[in-house]
N, C-alpha and C positions, 0 to 999 in steps of 0.2 A: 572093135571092142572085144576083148577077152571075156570067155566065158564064166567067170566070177562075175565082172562089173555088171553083164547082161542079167545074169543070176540075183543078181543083188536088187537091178533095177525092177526088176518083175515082184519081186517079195515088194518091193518099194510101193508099185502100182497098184498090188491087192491091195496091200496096206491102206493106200488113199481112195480107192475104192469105197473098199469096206467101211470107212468111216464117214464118206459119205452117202452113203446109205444106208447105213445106220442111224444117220441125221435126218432120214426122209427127204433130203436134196435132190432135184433134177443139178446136172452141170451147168443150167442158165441158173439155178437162184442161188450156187456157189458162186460161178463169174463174179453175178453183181456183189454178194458178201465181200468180195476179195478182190476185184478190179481185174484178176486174167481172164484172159479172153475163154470161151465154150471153148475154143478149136485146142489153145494152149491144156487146157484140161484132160480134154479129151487125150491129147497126145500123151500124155505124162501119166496118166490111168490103162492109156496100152502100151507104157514102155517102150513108146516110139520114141520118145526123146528124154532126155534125165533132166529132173529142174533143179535149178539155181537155188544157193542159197537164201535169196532173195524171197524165189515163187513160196520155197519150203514155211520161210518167216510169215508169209503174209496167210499161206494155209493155218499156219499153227494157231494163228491170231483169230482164225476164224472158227477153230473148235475151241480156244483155248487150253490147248496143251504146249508146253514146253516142245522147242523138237525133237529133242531124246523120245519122249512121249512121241510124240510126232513118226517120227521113224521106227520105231520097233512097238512090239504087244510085250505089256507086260508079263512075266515071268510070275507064275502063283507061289514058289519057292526059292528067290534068288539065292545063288552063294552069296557064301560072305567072301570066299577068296574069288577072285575074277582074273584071271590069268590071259597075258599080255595076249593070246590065242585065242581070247571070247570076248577080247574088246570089240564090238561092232567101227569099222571105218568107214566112213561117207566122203565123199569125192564130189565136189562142183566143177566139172570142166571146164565151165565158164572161170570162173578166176584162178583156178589149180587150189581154192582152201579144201585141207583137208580137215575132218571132225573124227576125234576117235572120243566111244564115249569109253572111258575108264570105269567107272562107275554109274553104270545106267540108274535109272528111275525102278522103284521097287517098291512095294506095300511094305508099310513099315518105315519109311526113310522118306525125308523135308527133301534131302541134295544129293544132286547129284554131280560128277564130275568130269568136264571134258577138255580136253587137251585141241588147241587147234595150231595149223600151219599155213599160214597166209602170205604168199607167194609178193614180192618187191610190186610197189604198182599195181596192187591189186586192191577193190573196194569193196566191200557189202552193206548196202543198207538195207534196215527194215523200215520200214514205215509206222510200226505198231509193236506193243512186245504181246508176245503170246497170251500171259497173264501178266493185268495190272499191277502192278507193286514187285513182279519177282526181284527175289534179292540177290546180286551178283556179286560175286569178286574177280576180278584179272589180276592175274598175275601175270607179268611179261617175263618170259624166259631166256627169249634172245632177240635183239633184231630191236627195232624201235614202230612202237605201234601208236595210231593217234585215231582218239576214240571218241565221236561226236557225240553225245546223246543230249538230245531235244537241240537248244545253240549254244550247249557248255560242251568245251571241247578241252581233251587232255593228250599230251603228248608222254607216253609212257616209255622207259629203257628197259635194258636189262633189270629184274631185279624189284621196279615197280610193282606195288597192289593198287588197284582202282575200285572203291568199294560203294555201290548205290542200289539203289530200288529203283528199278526199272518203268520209266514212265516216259510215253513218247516213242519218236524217233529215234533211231539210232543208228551210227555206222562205224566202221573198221577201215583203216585205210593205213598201209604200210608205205611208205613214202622211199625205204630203199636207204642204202643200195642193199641190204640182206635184206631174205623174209625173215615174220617175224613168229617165234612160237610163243606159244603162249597156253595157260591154261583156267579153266572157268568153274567156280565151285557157282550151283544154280540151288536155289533154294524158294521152296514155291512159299508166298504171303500164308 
């Protein structure tokens, strides 16, 4: 691991830390909130191991925050210009998707904006969305993406917008032979 991703992952660990215990949680009465295991916890808050897209969704569901929210502390004075050098990137080794946020979450501002890259044959599901109702758009940029949420399923191309309120299940699955880019305008209820 390069000492960026290690760098990253540690800021990543305080992060989840801190807001669990800011909640008043022991890591048994997170587990049961969220189904992963103490041990899996435990590792991912000492940066022993980086969680999955997945682990991230099912955390976010349990504070209710978006995962931009999720991943980073808000900013008391965001810019307005965000230059391609303070997009925050997020990495799941487990499938190779990558998360750039473009336009993080800010005081002041409903949406925010994030770009993803989700590698041929590769899937993420969540189980739950962070917040009830959030309003999404996809836009598919390249590559063909097929996007289950709750048992409505959509096969998106090039070019596609996919536009709902987020309720339910959900998953991402690129079926190949390109991965697929793609990008997400999130806007909280």
């Amino acid at each position: 691991m390069d000492a960026g991703q290690e760098s990253h992952d540690r800021r990543l660990a305080e992060r989840l830390t801190a807001l669990r215990v800011s909640q008043g949680w022991s890591l048994e009465q997170l587990a049961q909130l969220t189904g992963i295991s103490r041990a899996t916890l435990s590792r991912v808050e000492r940066a022993e191991t980086s969680p999955t897209a997945s682990l991230l969704g099912k955390l976010s569901a349990a504070y209710g925050l978006t995962m931009s929210r999720l991943l980073m502390a808000l900013e008391d004075n965001p810019p307005e210009l965000i230059r391609a050098s303070q997009q925050p990137v997020w990495h799941d080794r487990q499938t190779g998707f990558e998360r750039r946020s473009v336009s993080a979450p800010a005081p002041g501002f409903r949406a925010e904006l994030i770009t993803g890259v989700l590698k041929a044959g590769a899937t993420i599901s969540y189980d739950s969305p962070p917040v009830e109702g959030l309003e999404q758009h996809i836009w598919l940029l390249e590559g063909v993406l097929e996007f289950t949420l709750d048992s409505r399923s959509y096969l998106l191309e090039a070019g596609d917008c996919l536009r709902f309120h987020l309720h339910g299940a959900s998953s991402f699955h690129v079926p190949g032979p390109a991965d697929a880019r793609y990008a997400i305008v999130i806007s909280r209820p």
